[in-house]
KOLMIZA-239417 format. One line per 4 residues: number of its first residue (from 1); for each residue x, y, z of C-alpha. Coordinates in steps of 0.05 Angstrom, whole numbers, plus 5000, padded with zeros to 4 digits. Layout:
N
NUM	X Y Z ~ ...
//
This chain:
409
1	5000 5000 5000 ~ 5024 5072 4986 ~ 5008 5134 5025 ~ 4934 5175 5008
5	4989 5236 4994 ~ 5033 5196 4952 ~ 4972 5165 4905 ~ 4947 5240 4892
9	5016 5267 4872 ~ 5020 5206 4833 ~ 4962 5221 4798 ~ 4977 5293 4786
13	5050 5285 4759 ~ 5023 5236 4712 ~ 4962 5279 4689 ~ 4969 5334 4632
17	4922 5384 4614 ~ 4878 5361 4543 ~ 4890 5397 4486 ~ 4865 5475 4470
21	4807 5492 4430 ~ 4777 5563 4411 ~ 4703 5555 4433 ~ 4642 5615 4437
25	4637 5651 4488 ~ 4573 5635 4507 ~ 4593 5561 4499 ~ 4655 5564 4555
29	4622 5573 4622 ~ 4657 5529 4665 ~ 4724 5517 4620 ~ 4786 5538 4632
33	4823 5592 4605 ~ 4892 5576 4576 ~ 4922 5648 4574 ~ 4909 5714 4607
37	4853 5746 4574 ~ 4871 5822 4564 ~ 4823 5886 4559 ~ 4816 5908 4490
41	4803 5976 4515 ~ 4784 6007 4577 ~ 4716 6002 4618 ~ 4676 6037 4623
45	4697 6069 4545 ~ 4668 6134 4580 ~ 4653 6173 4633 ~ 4579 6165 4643
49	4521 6188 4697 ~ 4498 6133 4743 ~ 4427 6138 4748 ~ 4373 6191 4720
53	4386 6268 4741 ~ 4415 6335 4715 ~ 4484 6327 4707 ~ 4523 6396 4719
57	4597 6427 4748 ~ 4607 6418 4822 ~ 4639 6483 4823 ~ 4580 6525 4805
61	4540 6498 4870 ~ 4593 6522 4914 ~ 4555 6563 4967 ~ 4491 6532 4952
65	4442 6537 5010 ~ 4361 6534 5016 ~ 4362 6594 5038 ~ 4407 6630 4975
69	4400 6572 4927 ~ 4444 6568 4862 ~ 4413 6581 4805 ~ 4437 6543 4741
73	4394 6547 4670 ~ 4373 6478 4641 ~ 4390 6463 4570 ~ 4321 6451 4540
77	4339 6378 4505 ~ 4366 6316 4554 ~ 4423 6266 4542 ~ 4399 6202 4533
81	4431 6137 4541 ~ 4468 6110 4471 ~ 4468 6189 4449 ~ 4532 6225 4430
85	4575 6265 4473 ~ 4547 6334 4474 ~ 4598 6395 4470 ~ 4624 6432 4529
89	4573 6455 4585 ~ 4579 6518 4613 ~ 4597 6519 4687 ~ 4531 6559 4704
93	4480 6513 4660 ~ 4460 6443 4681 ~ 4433 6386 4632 ~ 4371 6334 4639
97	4415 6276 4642 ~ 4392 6190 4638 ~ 4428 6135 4668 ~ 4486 6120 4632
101	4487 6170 4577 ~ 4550 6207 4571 ~ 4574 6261 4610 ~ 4592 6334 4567
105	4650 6365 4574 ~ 4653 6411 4638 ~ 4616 6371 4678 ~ 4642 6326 4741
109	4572 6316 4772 ~ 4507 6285 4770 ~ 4443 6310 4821 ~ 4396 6260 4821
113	4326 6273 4802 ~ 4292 6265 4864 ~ 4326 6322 4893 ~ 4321 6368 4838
117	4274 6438 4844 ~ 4267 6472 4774 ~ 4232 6532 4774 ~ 4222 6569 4700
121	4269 6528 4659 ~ 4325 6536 4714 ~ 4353 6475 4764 ~ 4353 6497 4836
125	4408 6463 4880 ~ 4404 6483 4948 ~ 4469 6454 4980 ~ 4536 6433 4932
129	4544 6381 4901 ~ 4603 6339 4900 ~ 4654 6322 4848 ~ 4645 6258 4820
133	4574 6240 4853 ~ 4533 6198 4808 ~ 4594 6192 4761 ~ 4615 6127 4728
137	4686 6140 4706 ~ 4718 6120 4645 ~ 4769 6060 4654 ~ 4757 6057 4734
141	4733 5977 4719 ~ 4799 5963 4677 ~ 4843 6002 4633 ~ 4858 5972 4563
145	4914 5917 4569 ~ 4894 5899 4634 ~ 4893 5820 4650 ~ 4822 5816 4665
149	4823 5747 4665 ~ 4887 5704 4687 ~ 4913 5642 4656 ~ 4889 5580 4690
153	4814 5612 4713 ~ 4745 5565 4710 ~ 4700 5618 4669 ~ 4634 5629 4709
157	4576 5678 4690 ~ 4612 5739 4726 ~ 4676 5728 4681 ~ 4629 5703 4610
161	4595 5786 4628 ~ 4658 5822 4632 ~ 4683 5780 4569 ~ 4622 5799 4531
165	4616 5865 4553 ~ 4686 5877 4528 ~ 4667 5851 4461 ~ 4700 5783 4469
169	4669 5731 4422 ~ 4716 5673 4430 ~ 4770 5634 4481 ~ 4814 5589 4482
173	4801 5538 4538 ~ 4820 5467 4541 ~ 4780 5405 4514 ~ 4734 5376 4559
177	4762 5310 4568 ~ 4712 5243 4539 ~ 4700 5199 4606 ~ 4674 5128 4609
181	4636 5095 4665 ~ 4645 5013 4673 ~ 4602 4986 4721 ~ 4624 4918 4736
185	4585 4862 4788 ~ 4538 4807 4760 ~ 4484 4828 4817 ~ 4493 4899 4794
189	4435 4926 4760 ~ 4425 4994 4720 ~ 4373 5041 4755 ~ 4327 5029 4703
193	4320 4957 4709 ~ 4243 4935 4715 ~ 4257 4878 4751 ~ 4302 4864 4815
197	4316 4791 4839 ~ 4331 4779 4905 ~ 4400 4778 4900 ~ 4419 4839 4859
201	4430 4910 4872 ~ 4415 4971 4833 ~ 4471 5005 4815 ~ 4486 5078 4840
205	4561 5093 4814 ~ 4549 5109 4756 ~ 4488 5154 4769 ~ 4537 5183 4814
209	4591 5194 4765 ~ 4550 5228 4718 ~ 4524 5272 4760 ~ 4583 5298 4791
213	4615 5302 4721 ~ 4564 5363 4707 ~ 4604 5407 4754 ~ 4653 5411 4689
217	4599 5412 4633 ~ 4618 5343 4620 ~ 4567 5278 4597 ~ 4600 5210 4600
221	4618 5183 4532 ~ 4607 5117 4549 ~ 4569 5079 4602 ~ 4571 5009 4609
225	4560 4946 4649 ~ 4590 4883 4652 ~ 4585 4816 4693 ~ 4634 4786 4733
229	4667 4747 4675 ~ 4735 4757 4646 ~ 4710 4764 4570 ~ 4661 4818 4586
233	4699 4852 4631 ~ 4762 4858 4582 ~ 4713 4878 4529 ~ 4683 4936 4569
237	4742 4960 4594 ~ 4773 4960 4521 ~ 4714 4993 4491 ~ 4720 5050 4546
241	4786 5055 4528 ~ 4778 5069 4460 ~ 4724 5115 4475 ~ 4754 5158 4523
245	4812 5201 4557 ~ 4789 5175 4623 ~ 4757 5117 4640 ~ 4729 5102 4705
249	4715 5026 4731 ~ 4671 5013 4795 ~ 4685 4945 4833 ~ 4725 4883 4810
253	4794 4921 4836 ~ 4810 4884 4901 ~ 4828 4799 4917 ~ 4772 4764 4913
257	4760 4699 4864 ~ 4716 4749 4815 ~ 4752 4812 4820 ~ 4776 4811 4741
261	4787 4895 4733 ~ 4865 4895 4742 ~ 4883 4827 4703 ~ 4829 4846 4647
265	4874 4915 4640 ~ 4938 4879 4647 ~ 4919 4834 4586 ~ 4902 4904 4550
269	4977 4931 4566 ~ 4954 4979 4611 ~ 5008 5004 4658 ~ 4996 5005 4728
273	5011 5060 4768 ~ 4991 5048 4835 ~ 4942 4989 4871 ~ 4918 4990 4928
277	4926 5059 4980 ~ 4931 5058 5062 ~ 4860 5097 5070 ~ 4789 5077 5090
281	4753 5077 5056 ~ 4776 5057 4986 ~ 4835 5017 5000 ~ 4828 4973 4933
285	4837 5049 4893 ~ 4870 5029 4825 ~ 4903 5078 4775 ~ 4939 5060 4702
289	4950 5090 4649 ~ 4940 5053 4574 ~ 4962 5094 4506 ~ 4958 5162 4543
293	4873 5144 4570 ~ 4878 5152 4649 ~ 4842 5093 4684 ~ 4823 5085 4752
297	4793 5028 4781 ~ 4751 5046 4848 ~ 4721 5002 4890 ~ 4643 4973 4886
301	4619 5006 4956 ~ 4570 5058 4936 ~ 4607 5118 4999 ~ 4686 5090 4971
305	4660 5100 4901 ~ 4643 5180 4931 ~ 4702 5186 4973 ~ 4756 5157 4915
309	4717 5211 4866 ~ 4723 5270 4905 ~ 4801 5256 4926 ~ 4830 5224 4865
313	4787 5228 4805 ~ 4760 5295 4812 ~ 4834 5328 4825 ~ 4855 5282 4758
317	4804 5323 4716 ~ 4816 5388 4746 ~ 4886 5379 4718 ~ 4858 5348 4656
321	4819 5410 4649 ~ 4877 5455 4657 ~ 4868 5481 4734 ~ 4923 5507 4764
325	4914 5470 4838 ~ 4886 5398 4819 ~ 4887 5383 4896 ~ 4823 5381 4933
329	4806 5452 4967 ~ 4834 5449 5044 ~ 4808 5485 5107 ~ 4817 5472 5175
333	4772 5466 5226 ~ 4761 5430 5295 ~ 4728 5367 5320 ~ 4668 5370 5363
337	4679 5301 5383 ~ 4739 5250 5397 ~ 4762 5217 5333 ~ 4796 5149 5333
341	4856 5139 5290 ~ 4884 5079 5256 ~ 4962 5067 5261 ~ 4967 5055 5183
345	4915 5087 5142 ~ 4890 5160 5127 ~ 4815 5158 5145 ~ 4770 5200 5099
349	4705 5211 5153 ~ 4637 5241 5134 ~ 4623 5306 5170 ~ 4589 5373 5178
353	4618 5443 5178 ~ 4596 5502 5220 ~ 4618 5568 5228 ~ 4638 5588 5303
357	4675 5635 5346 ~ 4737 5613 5338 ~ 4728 5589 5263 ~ 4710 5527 5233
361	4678 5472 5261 ~ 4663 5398 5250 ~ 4629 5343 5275 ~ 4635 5278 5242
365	4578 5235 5230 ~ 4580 5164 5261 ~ 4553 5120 5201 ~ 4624 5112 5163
369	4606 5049 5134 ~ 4629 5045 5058 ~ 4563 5018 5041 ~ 4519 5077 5070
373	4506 5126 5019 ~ 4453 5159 5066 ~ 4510 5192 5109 ~ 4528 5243 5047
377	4457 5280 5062 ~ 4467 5333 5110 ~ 4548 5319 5109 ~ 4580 5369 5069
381	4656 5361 5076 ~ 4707 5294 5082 ~ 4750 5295 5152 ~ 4825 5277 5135
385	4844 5237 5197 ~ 4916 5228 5189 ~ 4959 5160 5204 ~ 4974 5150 5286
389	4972 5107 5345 ~ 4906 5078 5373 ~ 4885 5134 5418 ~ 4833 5184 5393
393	4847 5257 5365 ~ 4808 5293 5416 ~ 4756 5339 5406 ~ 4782 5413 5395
397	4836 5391 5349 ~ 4846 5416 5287 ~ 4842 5376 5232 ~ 4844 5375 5156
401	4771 5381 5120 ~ 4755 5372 5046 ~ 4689 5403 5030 ~ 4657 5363 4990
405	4640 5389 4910 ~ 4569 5409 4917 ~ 4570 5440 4996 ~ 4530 5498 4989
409	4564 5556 5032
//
């Protein structure tokens, strides 16, 4: 067995980012950019008002009470949003002005219309008005040439609206990378199944799998079972192969009579980088590599297929996809409860965060078993419980927490 830490720099070393492609911008939500993405000019383009008013000099209400009010003449036609520039406005006139319409020359100031008095075709301001109220300035977002976007960044919506609204019809990202699912067992069952005997399962890997693959806009390529039998087993696993960058196979990776996974890869010349890790769950965790496809083999336990996902699989596509830090996200928080170690494995335990006094918090949930899927609901993070002797962490000690993928902050 090799350390947890060892397998996922194994897996990382060995992982390369797919190759680029120039894809739409509305089409690359979620991808990852493989240069810095520069400002083709500045933003705003122009100095603009901020909401709807009468945009004048801040200088000219100097003095300005309610008492001896300044008295500035309105130009009779208003600025309008997608209008030219007007010329130069005298520092004693003021202009009807609409949200983000351009500002004249000579003025530094918008008064919002709520405040405004007019009285015969004049704009009464009754205290002054300061410079730069109301005033979207040009280039105070970015000036042109700035990175906007750095190398290595997962485009979400915020990024694809600054993109667009700086004309940006195209990126280069990296290819999503083709995944196949082989679900392997002979009582294993697909979720659709109409019938269940008595001594099968349904399966819930690769339901699993292919929903967790969404968080990178990916659909498996491939998803297949096969029984517990060396010829469909090697046929699956070679059709994945062919159909695929990474291929993912559920059960069949550990020492019993009928686990076939590794020898069916073996007879398909696919290397073997690691088998078997000191964790719990998911000690069977396989990983190979055959003509450049990535191929893990994870155990058949519905929580060790979750666990293996989120620690190895997951940080494998992150790379894949061209992320600069494959590893799972780290934060630190401390037990509520005791927490018994084991002398020669890295335990991966279910648990909740919460947000206290003295920063995180987490209490680990006692069903741990590899078979109970239940325990992810209301668990949002994976414990790191590092090697030791037999006596418990106790509770108050920090520890190492994963949050899972989908926690919701």
């Amino acid at each position: 067995m090799i350390p947890a830490a060892k397998a996922l720099r194994l897996i990382l070393a060995r992982t390369r980012p797919m190759p680029a492609i120039r894809v739409r911008l509305p089409d690359a939500d979620g991808r990852i950019t493989i240069r810095d993405l520069r400002a083709p000019f500045a933003l705003p383009r122009f100095t603009a008002s901020s909401m709807d008013g009468y945009a004048l000099s801040s200088r000219a209400t100097r003095g300005a009470t309610r008492a001896r009010p300044v008295r500035l003449r309105l130009r009779p036609r208003a600025i309008f949003a997608g209008s030219k520039p007007d010329p130069h406005l005298a520092s004693g006139a003021a202009v009807r002005i609409m949200t983000g319409a351009p500002l004249p020359a000579g003025v530094d100031a918008v008064l919002p219309q709520e405040e405004a008095r007019l009285e015969g075709g004049a704009l009464l301001v009754t205290r002054p008005v300061r410079a730069g109220r109301n005033v979207r300035r040009a280039a105070e977002d970015c000036r042109r040439g700035d990175i906007i976007v750095p190398k290595g960044t997962r485009l979400q919506p915020g990024a694809i609206a600054l993109l667009s609204i700086l004309g940006v019809r195209q990126v280069e990202v990296r290819r999503a990378p083709r995944v196949a699912i082989v679900v392997t067992g002979s009582e294993v069952r697909p979720p659709a199944a109409r019938s269940l005997p008595d001594y099968a399962v349904h399966d819930s890997s690769a339901a699993f799998l292919a929903s967790a693959l969404k968080e990178f806009r990916i659909s498996p390529s491939l998803v297949t079972y096969a029984r517990d039998r060396a010829t469909d087993i090697r046929k699956a696993l070679e059709r994945a192969c062919a159909r695929a960058d990474l291929v993912v196979a559920t059960g069949g990776v550990s020492v019993g009579e009928r686990d076939l996974v590794r020898p069916a890869l073996s007879s398909l010349g696919t290397r073997t980088i690691f088998w078997n890790v000191a964790q719990r769950p998911g000690k069977p965790l396989y990983f190979g590599s055959r003509r450049g496809v990535k191929v893990f083999g994870l155990p058949g336990n519905p929580a060790s297929t979750v666990v293996c996902y989120c620690e190895y699989v997951r940080p494998a596509l992150r790379a894949m996809l061209g992320e600069a830090h494959g590893a799972p996200e780290t934060w630190i928080a401390r037990l509520t409860a005791p927490v018994t170690r084991v002398e020669s494995k890295t335990r991966f335990l279910r648990g909740r965060l919460e947000e206290g006094e003295r920063g995180w918090r987490v209490t680990v949930d006692r069903r741990q078993g590899s078979n109970l899927l239940r325990s992810f609901l209301g668990n949002d993070c994976l414990v790191v419980v590092p090697p030791g002797p037999g006596r418990p962490l106790a509770a108050g000690s920090p520890v190492r927490v994963h949050p899972l993928p989908w926690r919701r902050a």
